[in-house]
N, C-alpha and C positions, 0 to 999 in steps of 0.2 A: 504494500500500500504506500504510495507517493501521494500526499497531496500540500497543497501550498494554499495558504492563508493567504488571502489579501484582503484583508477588512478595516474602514473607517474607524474612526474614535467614536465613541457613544456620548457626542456633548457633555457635560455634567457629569459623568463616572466615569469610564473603561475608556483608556488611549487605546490606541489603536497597536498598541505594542502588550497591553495589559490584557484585551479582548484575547488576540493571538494567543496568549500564554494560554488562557485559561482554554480555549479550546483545541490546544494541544494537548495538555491534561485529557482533555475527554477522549480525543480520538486514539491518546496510549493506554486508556484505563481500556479500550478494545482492542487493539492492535496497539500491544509493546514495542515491538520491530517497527512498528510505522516508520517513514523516512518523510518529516515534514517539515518545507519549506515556508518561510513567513515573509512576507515583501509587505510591511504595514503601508498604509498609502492613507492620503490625504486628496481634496480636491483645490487645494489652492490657500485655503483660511487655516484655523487651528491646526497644530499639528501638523504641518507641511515639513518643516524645517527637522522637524522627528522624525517623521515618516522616511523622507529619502536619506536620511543619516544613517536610518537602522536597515534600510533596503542596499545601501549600495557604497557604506562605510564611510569616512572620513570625521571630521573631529567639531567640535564645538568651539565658538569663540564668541566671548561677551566684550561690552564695551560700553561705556557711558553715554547716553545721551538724553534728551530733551523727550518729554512727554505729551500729550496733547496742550495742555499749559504752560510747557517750557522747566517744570521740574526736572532735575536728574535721577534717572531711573537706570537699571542694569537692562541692555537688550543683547539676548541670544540671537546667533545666526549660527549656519553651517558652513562648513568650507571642505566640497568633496576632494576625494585623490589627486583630479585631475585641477585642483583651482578653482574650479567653480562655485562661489558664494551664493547660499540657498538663506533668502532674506525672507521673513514675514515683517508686515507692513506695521500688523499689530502688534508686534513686540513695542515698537515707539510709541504707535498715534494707533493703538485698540481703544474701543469704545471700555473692556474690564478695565482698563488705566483711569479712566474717571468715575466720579461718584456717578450713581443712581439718582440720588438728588439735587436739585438743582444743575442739571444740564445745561450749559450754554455753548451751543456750539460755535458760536459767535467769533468765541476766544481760542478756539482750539488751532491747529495746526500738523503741518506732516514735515516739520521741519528734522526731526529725531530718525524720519527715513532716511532722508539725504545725509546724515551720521553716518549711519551704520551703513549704507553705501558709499561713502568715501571712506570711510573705515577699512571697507573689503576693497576697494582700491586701490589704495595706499598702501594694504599690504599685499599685495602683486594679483586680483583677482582679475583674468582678462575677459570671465562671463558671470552675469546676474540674473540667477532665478527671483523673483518676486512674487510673493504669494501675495494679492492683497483684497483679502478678503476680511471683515471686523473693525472698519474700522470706524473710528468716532469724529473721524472730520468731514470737512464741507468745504474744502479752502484751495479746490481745483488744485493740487499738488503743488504750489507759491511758496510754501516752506519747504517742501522737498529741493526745490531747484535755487531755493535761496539760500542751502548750505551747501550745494554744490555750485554755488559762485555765482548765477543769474540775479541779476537785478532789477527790484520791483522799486517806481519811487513815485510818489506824489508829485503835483505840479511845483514846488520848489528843490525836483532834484532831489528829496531824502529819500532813505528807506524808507516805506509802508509801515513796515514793524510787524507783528507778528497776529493770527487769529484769522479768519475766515471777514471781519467784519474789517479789516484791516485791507481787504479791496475796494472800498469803498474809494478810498484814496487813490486806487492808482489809476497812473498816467501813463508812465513809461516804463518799458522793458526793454534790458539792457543786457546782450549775450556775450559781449564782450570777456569777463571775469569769468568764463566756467572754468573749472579745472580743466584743465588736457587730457586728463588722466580718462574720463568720462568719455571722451570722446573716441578713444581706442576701446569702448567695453563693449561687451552685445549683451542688449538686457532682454531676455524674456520673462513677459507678467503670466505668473497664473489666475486668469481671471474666468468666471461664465456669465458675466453681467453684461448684458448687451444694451446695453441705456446708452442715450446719450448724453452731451452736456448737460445741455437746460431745455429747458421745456415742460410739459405737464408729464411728459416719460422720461424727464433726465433723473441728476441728480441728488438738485433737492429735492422735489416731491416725490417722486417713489423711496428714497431711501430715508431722506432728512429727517422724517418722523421720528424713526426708531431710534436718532442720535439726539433727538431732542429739540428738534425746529421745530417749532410751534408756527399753527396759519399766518399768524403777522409777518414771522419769519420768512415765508417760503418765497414771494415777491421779492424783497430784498438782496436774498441772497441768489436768487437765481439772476436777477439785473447785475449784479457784481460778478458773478461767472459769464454772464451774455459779455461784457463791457471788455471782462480778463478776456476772453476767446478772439473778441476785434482786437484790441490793441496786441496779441497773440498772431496773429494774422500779418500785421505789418512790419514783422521780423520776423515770422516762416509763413509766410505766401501762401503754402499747402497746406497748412494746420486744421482740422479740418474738428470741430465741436459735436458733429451726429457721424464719429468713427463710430465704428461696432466697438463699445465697450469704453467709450471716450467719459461716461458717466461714473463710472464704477470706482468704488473709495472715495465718493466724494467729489468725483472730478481728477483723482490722482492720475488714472487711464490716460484721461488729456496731454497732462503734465509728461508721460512716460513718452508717450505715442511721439508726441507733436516735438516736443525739445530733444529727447532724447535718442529715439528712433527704434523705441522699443517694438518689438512685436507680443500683441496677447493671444494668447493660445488656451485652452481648457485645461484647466488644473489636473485633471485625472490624467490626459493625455503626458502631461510634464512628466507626472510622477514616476507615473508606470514604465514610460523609455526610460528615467533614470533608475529606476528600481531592476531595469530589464526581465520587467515581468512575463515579455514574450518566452525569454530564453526558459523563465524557471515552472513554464506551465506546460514546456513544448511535448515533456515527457512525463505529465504529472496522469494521475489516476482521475483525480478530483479536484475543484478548485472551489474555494470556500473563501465568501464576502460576506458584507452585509454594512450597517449603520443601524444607530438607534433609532430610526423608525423607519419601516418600508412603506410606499403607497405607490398610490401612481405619480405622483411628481417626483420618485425617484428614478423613471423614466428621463427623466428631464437634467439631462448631463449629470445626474448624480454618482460619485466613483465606483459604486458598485456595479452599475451600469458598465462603466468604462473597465473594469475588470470583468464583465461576461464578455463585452465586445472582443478582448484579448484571447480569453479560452476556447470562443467560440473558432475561432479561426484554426482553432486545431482540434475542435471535436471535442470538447471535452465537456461532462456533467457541470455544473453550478450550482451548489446552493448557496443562500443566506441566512445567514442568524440575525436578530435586530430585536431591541427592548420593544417594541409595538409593531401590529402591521395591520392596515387597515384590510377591509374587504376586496378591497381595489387591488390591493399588490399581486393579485390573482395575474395581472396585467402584463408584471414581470416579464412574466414566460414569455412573451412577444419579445423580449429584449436579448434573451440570454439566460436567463435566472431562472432554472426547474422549478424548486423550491425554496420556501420561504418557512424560513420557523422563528417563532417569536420565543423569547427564553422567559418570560414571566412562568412562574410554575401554579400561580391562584392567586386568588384576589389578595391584590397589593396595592399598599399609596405608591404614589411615583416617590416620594423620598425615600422609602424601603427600594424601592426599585431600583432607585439613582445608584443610592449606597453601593460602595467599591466590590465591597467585600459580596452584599447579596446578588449584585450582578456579575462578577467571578464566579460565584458557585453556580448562579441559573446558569450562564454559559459551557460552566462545563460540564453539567448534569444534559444539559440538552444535546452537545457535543455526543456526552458518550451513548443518549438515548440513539440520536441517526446514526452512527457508526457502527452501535448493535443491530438495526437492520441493515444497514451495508453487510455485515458479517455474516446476520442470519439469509441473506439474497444470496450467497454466494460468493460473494465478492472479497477479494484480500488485498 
């Protein structure tokens, strides 16, 4: 018996490294000799920078920088074999980094990304993965590119200064001052957000809510990103506000796209070539996903998806394990995905649920329940 893990983090409980454990337990409490593969995998947000660490090695490195209010905070990134620095957006400018109460996104910023990517510049990185999904700003990426040297300034020539409400003021954009360094890099974003700038489908109104734009807000700040995108325009000609994914973080997408010359690509897709998930399923028996909850919108570019897309390509079974599944995940099977098993064992709160520990043991109590019919099918 060969099978290989590839399963999401469970938001709220089980990483996507903790999930794998436990259902390795289950599938040796049936088959001891099992030979099982784990490639944890993310789609771009939480857990990215984990995920391709523990699929395809290389080391951690923290670093000082700037939070959505300009506190200093400690942010993680990865830095695979080959160089390559695996950045989440959220380690800096995540929405967990600010209170719950009193929200102002107003004030916030993505200037602690542009850190941790000159960070990873500086110390020889010649490519940047980006995960940026979580995050808590609104501020069209202006701080990201304002600590990688671009200059935003009012009409008497100063900096802007710092927070999403801090466009207000601006006049001019000034490319002069990037670092050099940036410009030999090649960034791919892990994004699925296909919005655009501004508009009633950009990125304040669809997203600003959750961050804490209130309706007064959403006018204002979408005029400040209209305003940043023209004056954006008249030092890159091309830049271009309704790109596929130009909304996404806030506006960061724009920032990447337009200045930078990033390309965004779907997070699962990132993962999975750097995890070389093709390679470790080509000979597998079985291939096992899932996330904390299945439905039918996990049709919808969700990783688990993007891990049957993988298996399928070589024939091979799929199931998923997942804390909830609605009626719908029946739907799966159109994607990839035979089965679906939920690990709750009876009625439970979701904070019993959440719980590390009680969702380790569902996992691998469920693990070793399908494995006993794998065994008792016939199958080794």
């Amino acid at each position: 018996m060969k099978a290989v893990i590839a399963i999401d983090s469970f938001k709220g409980s089980l990483s996507s490294i903790g999930a794998s454990e436990a259902i390795s337990f289950g599938i040796r409490d049936v088959f001891p000799d099992a030979e099982i593969i784990t490639a944890p995998i993310a789609d771009g947000g939480e857990g990215t920078v984990e995920a391709i660490i523990a699929g395809s090695g290389g080391e951690y490195r923290t670093v000082s920088v700037s939070n959505p209010l300009g506190k200093r905070v400690e942010a993680v990134y990865g830095v695979l074999p080959d160089g390559t620095a695996v950045i989440e957006m959220a380690s800096a400018a995540g929405i967990t980094l600010v209170s719950d109460e009193g929200r102002d996104p107003m004030l916030y910023d993505t200037y602690g990304v542009g850190e941790m990517m000159l960070d990873a510049i500086k110390s020889g990185a010649k490519k940047l993965v980006i995960g940026i999904g979580g995050s808590a700003t609104n501020d069209g990426g202006v701080g990201m590119l304002r600590a990688l040297g671009f200059a935003f300034l009012d009409k008497d020539g100063k900096d802007i200064g710092r927070g999403a409400e801090s466009l207000s003021k601006l006049c001019k954009i000034d490319t002069a001052g990037i670092d050099l360094l940036i410009k030999n890099c090649k960034i791919t974003v892990a994004c699925d957000v296909k919005n655009p700038l501004t508009g009633e489908n950009g990125a304040t109104y669809i997203y600003g809510p959750q961050k804490g734009v209130t309706p007064e807000m959403k006018p204002l700040l979408d005029g400040y990103l209209k305003r940043y995108a023209d004056l954006t325009r008249e030092v890159i000609p091309d830049a271009d506000p309704d790109a596929v994914g130009a909304g996404a973080a806030g506006g960061l997408g724009f920032a990447l796209i337009s200045y930078l010359g990033a390309e965004l690509r779907p997070g699962i897709e990132i993962v999975t070539e750097l995890n070389s998930l093709s390679e470790k399923v080509a000979d597998a028996d079985i291939v096992i996903t899932g996330e904390g909850r299945m439905d039918a919108q996990s049709a919808m570019g969700k990783a688990p998806v993007g891990v049957a897309r993988v298996a399928k390509r070589y024939g091979k079974p799929v199931i998923a394990f997942s804390g909830a599944a609605t009626d719908d995940a029946s739907l799966l099977r159109e994607h990839g995905i035979d089965a679906v098993f939920p690990i709750a064992r009876g009625p439970i709160s979701l904070a019993d649920a959440m719980n590390k520990a009680v969702a380790s043991k569902n996992m691998r109590l469920t693990a070793r329940e399908v494995f006993s019919l794998i065994r008792t099918l016939g199958l080794k």
